[in-house]
C-alpha positions as CSV (number, residue, x, y, z in Angstrom):
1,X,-31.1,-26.3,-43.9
2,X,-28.6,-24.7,-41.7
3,X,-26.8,-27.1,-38.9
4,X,-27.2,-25.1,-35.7
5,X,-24.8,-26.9,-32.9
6,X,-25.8,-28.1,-29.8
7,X,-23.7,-25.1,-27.9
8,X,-25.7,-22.7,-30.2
9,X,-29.1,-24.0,-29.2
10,X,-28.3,-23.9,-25.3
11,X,-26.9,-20.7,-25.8
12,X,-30.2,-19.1,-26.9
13,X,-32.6,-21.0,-24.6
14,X,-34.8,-18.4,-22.7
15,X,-34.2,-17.4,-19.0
16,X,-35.6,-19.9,-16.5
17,X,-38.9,-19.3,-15.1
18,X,-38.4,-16.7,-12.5
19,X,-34.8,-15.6,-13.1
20,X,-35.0,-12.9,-16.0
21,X,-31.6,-11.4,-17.3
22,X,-32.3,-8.0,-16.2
23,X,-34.1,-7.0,-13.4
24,X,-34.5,-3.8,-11.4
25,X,-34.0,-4.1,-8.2
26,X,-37.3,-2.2,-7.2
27,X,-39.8,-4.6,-9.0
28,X,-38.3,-7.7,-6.8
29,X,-38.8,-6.6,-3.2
30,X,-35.7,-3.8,-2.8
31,X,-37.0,-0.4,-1.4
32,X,-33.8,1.8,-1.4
33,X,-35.5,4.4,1.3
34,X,-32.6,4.1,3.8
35,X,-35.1,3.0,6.2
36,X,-36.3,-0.6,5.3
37,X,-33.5,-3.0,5.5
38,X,-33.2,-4.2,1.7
39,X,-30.9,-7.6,2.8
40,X,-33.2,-10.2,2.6
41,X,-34.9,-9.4,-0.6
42,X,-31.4,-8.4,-2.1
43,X,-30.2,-12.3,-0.7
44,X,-33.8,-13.7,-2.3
45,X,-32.7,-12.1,-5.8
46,X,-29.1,-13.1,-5.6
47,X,-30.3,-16.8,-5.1
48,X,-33.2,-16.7,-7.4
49,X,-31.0,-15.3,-10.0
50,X,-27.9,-17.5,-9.2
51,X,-30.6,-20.9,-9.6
52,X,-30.7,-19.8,-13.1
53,X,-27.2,-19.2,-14.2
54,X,-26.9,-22.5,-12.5
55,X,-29.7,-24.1,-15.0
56,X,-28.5,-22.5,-18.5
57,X,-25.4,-20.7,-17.7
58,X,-26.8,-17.4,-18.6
59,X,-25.5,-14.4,-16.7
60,X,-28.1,-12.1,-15.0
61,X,-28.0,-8.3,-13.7
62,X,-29.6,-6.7,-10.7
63,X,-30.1,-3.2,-11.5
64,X,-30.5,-1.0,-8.4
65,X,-31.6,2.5,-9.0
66,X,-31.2,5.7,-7.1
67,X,-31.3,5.1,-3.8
68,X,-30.1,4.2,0.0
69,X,-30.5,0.8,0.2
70,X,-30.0,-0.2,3.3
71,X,-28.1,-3.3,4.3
72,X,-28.2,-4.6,7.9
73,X,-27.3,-7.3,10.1
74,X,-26.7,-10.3,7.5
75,X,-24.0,-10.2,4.2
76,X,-25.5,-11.8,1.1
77,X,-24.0,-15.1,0.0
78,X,-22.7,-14.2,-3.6
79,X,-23.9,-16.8,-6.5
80,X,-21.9,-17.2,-9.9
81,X,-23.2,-15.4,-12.8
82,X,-25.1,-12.4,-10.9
83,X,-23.7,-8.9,-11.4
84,X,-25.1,-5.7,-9.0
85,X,-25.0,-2.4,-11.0
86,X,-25.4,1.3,-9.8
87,X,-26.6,4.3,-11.0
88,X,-23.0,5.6,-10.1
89,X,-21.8,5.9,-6.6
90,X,-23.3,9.2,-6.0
91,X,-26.8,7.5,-6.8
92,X,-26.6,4.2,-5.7
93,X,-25.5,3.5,-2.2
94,X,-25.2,0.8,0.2
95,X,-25.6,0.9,3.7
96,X,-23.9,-1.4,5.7
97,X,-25.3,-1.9,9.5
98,X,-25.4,-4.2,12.3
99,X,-27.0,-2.5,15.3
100,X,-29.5,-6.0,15.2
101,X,-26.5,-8.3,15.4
102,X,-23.1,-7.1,16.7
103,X,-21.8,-10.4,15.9
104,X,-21.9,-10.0,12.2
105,X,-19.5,-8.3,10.1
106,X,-22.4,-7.7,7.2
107,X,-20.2,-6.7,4.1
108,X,-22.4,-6.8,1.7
109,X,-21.6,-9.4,-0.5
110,X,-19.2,-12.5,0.6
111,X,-18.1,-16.2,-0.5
112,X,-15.4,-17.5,1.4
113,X,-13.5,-20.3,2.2
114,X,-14.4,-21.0,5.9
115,X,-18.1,-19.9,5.7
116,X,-19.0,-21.0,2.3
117,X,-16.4,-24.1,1.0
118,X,-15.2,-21.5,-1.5
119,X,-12.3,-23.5,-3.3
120,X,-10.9,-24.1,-6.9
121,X,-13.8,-26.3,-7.4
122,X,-16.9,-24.2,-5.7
123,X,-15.7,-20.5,-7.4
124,X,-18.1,-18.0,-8.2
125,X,-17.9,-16.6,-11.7
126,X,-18.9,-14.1,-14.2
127,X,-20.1,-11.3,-11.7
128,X,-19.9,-7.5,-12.0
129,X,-20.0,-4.8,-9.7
130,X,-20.1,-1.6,-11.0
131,X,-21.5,1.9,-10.1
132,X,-22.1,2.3,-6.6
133,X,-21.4,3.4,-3.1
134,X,-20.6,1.3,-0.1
135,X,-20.4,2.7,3.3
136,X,-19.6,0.8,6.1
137,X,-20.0,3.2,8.9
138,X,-22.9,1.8,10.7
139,X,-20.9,-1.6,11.1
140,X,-20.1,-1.3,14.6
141,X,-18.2,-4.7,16.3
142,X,-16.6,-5.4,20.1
143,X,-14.1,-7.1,18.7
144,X,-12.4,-6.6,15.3
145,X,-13.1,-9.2,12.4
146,X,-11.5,-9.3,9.2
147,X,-14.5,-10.1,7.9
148,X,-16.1,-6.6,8.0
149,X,-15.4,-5.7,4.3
150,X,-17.0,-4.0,1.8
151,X,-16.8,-6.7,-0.5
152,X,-15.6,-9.9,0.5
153,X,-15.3,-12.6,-2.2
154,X,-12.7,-15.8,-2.5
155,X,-12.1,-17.9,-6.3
156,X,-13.6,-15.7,-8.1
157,X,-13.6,-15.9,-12.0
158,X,-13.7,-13.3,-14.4
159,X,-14.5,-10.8,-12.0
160,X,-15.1,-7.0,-12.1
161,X,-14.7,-4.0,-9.9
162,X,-15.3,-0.9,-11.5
163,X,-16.1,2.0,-10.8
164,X,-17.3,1.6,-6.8
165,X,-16.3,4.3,-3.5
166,X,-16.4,2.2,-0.9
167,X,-15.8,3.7,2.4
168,X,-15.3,3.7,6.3
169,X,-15.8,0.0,6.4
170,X,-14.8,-1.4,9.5
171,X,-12.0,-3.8,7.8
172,X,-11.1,-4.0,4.1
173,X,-13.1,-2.1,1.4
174,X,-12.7,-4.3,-1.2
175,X,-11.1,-7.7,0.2
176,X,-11.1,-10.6,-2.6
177,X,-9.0,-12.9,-2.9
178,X,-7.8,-15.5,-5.5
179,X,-9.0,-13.6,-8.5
180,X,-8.4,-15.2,-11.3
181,X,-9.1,-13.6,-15.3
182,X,-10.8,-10.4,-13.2
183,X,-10.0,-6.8,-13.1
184,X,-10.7,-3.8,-10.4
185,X,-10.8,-0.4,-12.3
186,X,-11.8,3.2,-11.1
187,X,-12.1,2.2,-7.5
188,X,-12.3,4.5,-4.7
189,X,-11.7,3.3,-1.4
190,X,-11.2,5.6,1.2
191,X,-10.7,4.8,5.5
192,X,-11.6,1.8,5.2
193,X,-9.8,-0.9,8.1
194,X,-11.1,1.7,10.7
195,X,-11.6,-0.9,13.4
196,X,-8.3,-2.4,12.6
197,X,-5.5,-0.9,14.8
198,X,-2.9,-0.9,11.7
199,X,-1.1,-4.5,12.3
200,X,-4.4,-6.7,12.5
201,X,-5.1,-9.1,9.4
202,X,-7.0,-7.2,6.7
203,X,-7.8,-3.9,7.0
204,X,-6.7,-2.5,3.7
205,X,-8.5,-0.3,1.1
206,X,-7.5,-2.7,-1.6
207,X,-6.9,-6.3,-0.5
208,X,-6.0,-9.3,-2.7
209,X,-5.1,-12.8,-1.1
210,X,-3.2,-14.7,-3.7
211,X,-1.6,-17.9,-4.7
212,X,-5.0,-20.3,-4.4
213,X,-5.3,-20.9,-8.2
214,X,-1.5,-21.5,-8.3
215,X,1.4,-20.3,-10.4
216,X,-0.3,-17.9,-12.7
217,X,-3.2,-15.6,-11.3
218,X,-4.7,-13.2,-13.7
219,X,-5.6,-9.8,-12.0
220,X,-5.1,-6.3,-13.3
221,X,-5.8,-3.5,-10.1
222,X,-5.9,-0.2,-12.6
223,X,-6.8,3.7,-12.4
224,X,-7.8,3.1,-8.0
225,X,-7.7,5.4,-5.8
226,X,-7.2,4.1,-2.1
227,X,-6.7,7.0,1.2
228,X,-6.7,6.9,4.6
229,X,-7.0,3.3,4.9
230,X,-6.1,1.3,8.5
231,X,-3.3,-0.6,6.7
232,X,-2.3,-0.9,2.9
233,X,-3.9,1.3,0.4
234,X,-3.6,-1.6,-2.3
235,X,-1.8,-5.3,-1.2
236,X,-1.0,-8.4,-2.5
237,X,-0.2,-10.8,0.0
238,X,0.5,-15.3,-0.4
239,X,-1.9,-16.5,1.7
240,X,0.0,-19.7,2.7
241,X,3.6,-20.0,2.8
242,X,4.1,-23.7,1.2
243,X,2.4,-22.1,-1.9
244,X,3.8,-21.0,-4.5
245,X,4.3,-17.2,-5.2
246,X,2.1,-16.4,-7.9
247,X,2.7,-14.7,-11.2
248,X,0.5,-12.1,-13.5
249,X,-0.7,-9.2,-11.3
250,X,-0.4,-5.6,-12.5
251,X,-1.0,-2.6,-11.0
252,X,-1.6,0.3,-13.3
253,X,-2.1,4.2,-12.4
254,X,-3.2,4.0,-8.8
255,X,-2.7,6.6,-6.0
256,X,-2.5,6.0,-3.0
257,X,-2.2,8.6,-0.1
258,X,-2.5,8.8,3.7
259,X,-2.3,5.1,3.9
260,X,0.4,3.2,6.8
261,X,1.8,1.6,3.5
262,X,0.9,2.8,0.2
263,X,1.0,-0.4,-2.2
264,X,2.6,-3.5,-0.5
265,X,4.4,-6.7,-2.5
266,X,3.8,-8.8,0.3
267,X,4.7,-12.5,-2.1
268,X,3.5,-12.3,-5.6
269,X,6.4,-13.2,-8.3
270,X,6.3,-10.7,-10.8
271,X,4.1,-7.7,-10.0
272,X,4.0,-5.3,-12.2
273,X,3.5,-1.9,-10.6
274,X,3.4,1.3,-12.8
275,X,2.2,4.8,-13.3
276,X,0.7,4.6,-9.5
277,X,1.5,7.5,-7.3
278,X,2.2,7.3,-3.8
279,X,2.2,10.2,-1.3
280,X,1.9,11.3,2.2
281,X,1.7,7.7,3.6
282,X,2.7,6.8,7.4
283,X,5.3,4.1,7.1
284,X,6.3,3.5,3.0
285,X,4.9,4.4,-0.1
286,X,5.9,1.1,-1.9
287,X,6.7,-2.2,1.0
288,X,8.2,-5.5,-0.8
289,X,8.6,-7.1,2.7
290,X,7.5,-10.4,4.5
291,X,5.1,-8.6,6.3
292,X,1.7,-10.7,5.2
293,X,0.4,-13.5,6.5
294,X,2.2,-16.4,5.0
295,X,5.7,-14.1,6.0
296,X,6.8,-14.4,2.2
297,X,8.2,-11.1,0.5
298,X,7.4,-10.5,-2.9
299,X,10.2,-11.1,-5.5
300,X,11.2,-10.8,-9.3
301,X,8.8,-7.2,-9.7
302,X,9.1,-4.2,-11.7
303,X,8.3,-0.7,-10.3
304,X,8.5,1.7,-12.6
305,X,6.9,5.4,-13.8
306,X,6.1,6.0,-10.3
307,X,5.9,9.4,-7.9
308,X,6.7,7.9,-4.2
309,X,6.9,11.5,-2.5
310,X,6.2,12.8,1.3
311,X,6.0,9.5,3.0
312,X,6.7,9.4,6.8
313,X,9.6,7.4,6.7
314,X,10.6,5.6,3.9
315,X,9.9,5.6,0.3
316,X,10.7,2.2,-1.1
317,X,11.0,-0.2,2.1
318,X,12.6,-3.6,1.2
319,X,12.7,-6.4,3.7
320,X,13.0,-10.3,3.6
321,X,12.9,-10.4,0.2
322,X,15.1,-13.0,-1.6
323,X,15.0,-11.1,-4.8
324,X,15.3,-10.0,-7.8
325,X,13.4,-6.7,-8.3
326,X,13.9,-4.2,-10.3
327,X,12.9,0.0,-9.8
328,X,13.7,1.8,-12.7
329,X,12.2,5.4,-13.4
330,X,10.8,6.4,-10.5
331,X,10.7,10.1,-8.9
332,X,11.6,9.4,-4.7
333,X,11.2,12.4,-3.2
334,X,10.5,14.6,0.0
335,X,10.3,10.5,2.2
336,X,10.7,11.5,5.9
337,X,13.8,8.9,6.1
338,X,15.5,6.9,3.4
339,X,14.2,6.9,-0.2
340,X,15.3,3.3,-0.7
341,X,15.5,1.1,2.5
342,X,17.0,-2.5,2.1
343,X,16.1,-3.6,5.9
344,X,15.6,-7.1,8.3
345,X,12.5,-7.4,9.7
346,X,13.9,-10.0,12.2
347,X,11.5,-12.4,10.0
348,X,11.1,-14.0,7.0
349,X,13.9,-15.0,4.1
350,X,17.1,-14.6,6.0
351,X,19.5,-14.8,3.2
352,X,21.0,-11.7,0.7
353,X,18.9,-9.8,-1.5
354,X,19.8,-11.2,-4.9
355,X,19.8,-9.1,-8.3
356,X,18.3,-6.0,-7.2
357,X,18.3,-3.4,-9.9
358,X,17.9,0.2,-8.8
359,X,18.2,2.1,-12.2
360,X,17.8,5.6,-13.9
361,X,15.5,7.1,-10.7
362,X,15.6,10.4,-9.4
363,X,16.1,10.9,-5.5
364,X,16.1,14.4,-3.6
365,X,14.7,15.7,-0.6
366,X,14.7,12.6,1.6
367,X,15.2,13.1,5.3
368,X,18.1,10.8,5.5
369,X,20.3,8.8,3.1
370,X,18.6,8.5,-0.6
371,X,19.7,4.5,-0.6
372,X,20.3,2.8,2.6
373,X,21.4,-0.8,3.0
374,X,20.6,-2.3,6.2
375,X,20.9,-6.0,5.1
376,X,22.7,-8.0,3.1
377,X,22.9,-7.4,-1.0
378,X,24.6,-9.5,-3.5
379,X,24.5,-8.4,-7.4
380,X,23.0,-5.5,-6.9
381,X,23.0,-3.1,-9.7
382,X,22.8,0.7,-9.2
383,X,23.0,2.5,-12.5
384,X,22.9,6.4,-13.9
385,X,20.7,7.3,-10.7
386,X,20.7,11.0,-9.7
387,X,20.4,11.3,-5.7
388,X,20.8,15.1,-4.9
389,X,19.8,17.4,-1.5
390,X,19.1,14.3,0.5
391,X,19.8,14.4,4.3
392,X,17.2,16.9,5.0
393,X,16.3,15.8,8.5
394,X,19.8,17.7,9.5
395,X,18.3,19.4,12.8
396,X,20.4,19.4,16.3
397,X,18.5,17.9,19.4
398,X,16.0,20.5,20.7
399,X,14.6,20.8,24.0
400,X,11.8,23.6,25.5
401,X,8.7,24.1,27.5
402,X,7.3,26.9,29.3
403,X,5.7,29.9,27.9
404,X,6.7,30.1,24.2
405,X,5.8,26.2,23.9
406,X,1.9,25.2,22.9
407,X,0.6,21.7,21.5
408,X,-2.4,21.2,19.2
409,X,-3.7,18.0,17.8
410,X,-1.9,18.3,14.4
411,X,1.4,20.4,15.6
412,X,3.8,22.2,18.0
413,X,5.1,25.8,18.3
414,X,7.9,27.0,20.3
415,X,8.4,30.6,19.4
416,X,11.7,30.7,20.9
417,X,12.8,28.3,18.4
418,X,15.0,28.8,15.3
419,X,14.6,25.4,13.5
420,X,15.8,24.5,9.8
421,X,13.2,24.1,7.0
422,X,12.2,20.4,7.3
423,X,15.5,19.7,9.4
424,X,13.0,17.6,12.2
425,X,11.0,15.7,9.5
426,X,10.8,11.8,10.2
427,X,11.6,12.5,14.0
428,X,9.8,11.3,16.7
429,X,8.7,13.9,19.3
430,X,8.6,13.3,22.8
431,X,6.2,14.6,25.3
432,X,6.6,13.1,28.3
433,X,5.1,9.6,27.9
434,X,3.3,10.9,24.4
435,X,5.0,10.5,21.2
436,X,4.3,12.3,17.5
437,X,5.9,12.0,14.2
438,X,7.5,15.1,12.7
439,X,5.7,15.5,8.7
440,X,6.9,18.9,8.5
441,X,8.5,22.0,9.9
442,X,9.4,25.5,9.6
443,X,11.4,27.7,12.0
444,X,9.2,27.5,14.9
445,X,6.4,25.3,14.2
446,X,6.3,21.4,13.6
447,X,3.6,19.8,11.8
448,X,2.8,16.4,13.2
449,X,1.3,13.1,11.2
450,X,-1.5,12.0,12.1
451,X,-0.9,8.9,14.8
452,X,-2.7,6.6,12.6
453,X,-4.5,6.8,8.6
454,X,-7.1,9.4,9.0
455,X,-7.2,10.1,12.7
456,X,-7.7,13.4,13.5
457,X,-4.9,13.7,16.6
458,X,-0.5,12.8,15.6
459,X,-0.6,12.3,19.3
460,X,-0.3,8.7,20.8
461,X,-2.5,9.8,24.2
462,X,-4.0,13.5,25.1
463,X,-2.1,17.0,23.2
464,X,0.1,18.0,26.2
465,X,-1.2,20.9,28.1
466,X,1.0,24.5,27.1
467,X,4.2,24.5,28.2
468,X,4.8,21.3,28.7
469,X,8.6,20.1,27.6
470,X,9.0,18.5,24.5
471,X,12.2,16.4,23.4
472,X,13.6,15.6,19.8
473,X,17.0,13.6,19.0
474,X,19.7,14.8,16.9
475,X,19.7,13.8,13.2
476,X,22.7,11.7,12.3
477,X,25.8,13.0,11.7
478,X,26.3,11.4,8.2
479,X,24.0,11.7,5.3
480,X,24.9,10.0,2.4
481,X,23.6,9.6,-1.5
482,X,24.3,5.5,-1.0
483,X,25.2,4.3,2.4
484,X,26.1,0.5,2.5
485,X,25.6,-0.4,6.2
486,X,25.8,-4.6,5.3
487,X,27.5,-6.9,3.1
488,X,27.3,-5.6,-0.2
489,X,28.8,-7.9,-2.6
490,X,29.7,-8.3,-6.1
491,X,27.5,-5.5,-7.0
492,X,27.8,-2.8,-9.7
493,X,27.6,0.8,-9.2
494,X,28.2,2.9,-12.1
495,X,27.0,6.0,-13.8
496,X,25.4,7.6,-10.7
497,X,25.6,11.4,-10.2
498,X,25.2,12.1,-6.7
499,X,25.6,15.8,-5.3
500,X,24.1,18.8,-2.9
501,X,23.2,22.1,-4.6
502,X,21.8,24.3,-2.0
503,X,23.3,26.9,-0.4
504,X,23.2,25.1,3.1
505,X,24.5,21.8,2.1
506,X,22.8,18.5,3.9
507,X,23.7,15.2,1.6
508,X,27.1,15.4,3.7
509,X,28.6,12.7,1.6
510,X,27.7,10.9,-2.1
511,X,28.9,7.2,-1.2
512,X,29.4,5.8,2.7
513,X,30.7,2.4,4.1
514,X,29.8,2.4,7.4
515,X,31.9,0.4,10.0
516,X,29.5,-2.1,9.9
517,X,28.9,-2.0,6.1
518,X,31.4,-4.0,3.9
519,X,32.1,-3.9,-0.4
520,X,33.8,-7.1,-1.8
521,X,34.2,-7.5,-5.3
522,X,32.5,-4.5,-6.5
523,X,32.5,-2.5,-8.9
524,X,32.2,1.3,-8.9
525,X,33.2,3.2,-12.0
526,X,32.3,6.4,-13.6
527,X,30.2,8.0,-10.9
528,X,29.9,11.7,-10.3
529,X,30.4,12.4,-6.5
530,X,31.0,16.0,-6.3
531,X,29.8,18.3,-4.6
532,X,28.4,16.8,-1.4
533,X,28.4,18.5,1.9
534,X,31.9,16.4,3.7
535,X,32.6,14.8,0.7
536,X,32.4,12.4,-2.3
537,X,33.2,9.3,-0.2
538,X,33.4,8.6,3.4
539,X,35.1,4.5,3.3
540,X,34.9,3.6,7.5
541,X,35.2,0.0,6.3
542,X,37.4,-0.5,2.6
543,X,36.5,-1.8,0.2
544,X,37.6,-5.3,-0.7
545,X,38.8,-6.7,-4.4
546,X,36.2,-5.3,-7.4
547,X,37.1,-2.4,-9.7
548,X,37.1,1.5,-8.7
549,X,37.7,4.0,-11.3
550,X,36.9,6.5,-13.0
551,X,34.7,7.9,-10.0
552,X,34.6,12.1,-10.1
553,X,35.9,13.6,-6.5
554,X,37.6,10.2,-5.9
555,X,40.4,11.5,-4.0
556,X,38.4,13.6,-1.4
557,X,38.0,10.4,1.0
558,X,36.9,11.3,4.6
């Protein structure tokens, strides 16, 4: 006779009495008719269901057909080993509401920390949610509370997200934290954080709180889709700052547009962030910065593959970070300011960036300089980059008012005006006491961002009435390919073709050293810097010890 093991008989012992494997959601109290409210049979099943996971370790799936189902004034207490599945997020949706109970932030399913104990030792594991809708637009609060998510779920073990829209909550869509052996693929989360007035905790599309399993968390965020959301399309951020930052996150072929930041490294160790696109987004498409809450930049990442084009003001935004990083590959294009800004928040790490490797990217049509260093760098490495027709936001200060000036929500035309293509991007108009960032403009017309993701208005009060005067700075004077405006030291920059091939030249030089900007013990060889609007190099402050040779257009120092 055939030894069967002990693990083989407890895996096929039958379901416990009352908590089958499957079940459709229809046959245990759920109505999906949009009108009754589907929470408490929905929390009955969940608890019925977790009971028996609990008793024989067997998963279980709630199967919700075609339907609304209505969710209102309570979020379900998640249980280990249940899974909620869709028809597909045009069939299956959730409808988050509170009219019944302001006080609740009803997301629709939650296990956390503070309300629930959640730790290393109380996870929830082995749940699925796939094929569905969430809208949070009927969550309606006096006050705003991270807690309004989507989905809201802390230590969660082999976890998945896949294939969910989630929408208009009123703070993060999908906000889980400490995932650990999980994955989130084929979400769509779009203006979601819409209570959440863009610096408030939370109020991403994509949200993941990290380091609570320690050094290693396993998480892949893959083929998402995140727009219009209050803060970060898709962020990592260290919840506490004596914990350590945590390695193993990836994030794979994600977009993320229309976002204040489009992914954020706000203190993993490691990130892996590829193939993602991100575009059009108010601040930064990619932010490695102390920002989060623990006030601990990310470090040691690779960005890589990536389009970061048509950002507001920056496309890469750097700040706090201790280093290393690396961004290699990557198309930076069209950013309303600097492709790469190295900046101080006034916060955070407070020594030099360490080992940063910008390598083999493409920058052009940024507003101002491609790379700008506004804090300290040491080993830096900038290698066979090609930074051409930077400097775009190139346009004199302009005044006007009166009869050829009108205001709408989205832009501003003054017909008397004879403005360069794109020369006002990344400027801040001033009306009066309003203020509106430039996205875009032609010869008379300025297109205006909007003044926060997905509102429908660029304008920080009421559009001014016609022929109100309007204000915008001069763009700076110099323009440069690389302008080192901090201690840069012992770094390498080599191989680098930097140049201006248009007809009306505004990259005015390929390498600056501002008067506040220093270079010791460089070394710059073999780059190409002809061809540049002023010049190939404009030294206010020079250089210091290193190696400089071999550098094309050398001797045309300005």
């Amino acid at each position: 006779m055939q030894h069967v093991s002990p693990v083989a008989v407890r895996a096929r012992q039958p379901a416990v009495a009352g908590a089958p494997f499957y079940c459709d959601a229809r046959d245990y109290g759920l109505c999906g008719d949009g009108v009754t409210n589907d929470q408490p049979a929905l929390a009955a099943l969940v608890d019925r269901l977790g009971d028996g996971y609990a008793a024989d370790g067997r998963a279980r799936v709630i199967y919700c057909p075609p339907g609304i189902y209505s969710i209102r004034d309570a979020g379900t207490v998640w249980r280990s080993g249940v899974s909620l599945i869709g028809a597909g997020p045009a069939a299956t949706r959730f409808l988050l509401s509170n009219v019944g109970n302001r006080t609740d932030p009803t997301p629709l399913a939650f296990w956390t920390t503070v309300q629930h104990g959640a730790d290393r030792d109380r996870h929830i594991a082995d749940c699925t949610f796939a094929d569905f809708e969430i809208d949070g637009s009927g969550v309606a609060m006096a006050e705003y509370n991270y807690l309004a998510k989507g989905l809201g779920l802390q230590y969660v073990v082999r976890g998945v997200f896949r294939n969910l829209y989630i929408h208009h909550t009123a703070a993060t869509g999908l906000g889980c934290d400490f995932l650990q052996d999980s994955l989130i693929d084929g979400v769509v989360v779009v203006g979601c954080g819409r209570l959440d007035n863009g610096e408030q905790m939370g109020g991403a599309g994509i949200g993941v709180g990290i380091g609570g399993w320690g050094a290693v968390e396993r998480l892949t965020i893959a083929n998402c889709t995140t727009m219009a959301n209050g803060t970060n399309g898709i962020f990592l951020e260290l919840q506490k700052d004596y914990w350590s930052p945590p390695r193993g996150y990836r994030i794979i072929g994600c977009h993320s547009e229309g976002n204040r930041f489009g992914i954020s490294d706000w203190g993993a160790d490691g990130l892996i962030v590829s193939a993602c696109t991100m575009t059009g987004n108010l601040e930064a498409g990619f932010d490695i910065s102390a920002e989060g809450t623990a006030g601990v930049a990310g470090r040691g990442g690779v960005l890589t593959d990536c389009v970061i084009d048509g950002n507001g003001c920056d496309g890469i935004s750097m700040g706090n970070t201790p280093g290393p990083y690396t961004i290699r590959g990557n198309r930076i294009s069209g950013n309303g300011r600097h492709g790469y800004h190295g900046h101080d928040l006034g916060h955070g790490y407070q020594g030099p960036a360490m080992d940063v490797v910008i390598e083999s990217n493409e920058f052009w049509g940024n507003g101002l300089d491609a790379v700008r260093v506004d804090r300290p760098m040491t080993d830096a490495v900038l290698l066979n980059n090609r930074l051409r027709n930077n400097g775009r936001q190139c346009g004199e200060a302009a005044t006007g008012g009166g009869e050829s000036v009108r205001y709408s929500e989205r832009s501003m035309v003054d017909r008397a005006a004879h403005w360069p293509h794109d020369g006002h991007r990344g400027k801040v108009l001033r009306v009066g006491k309003r203020v509106a960032m430039v996205a875009a403009n032609n010869d008379t017309e300025l297109t205006l961002a909007p003044v926060r993701p997905g509102a429908f208005s660029g304008w920080s009060g009421d559009t001014p009435k016609p022929g109100t005067p309007y204000e915008l700075v001069a763009a700076p004077e110099t323009r440069a390919g690389i302008a080192i405006n901090a201690h840069f030291d012992s770094a390498t920059v080599r191989g680098n073709r930097i140049w201006d091939n248009h007809d009306d030249q505004t990259q005015t030089h390929g390498l600056w050293i501002t008067g506040r900007g220093s270079c010791v013990a460089c070394r710059v060889e073999d780059n190409d810097l002809a061809g540049n609007g002023a010049g190939g190099m404009r030294l206010d402050t020079p250089p210091v010890g290193g190696r400089w040779s071999g550098n094309h257009d050398e001797h045309d120092w300005s």
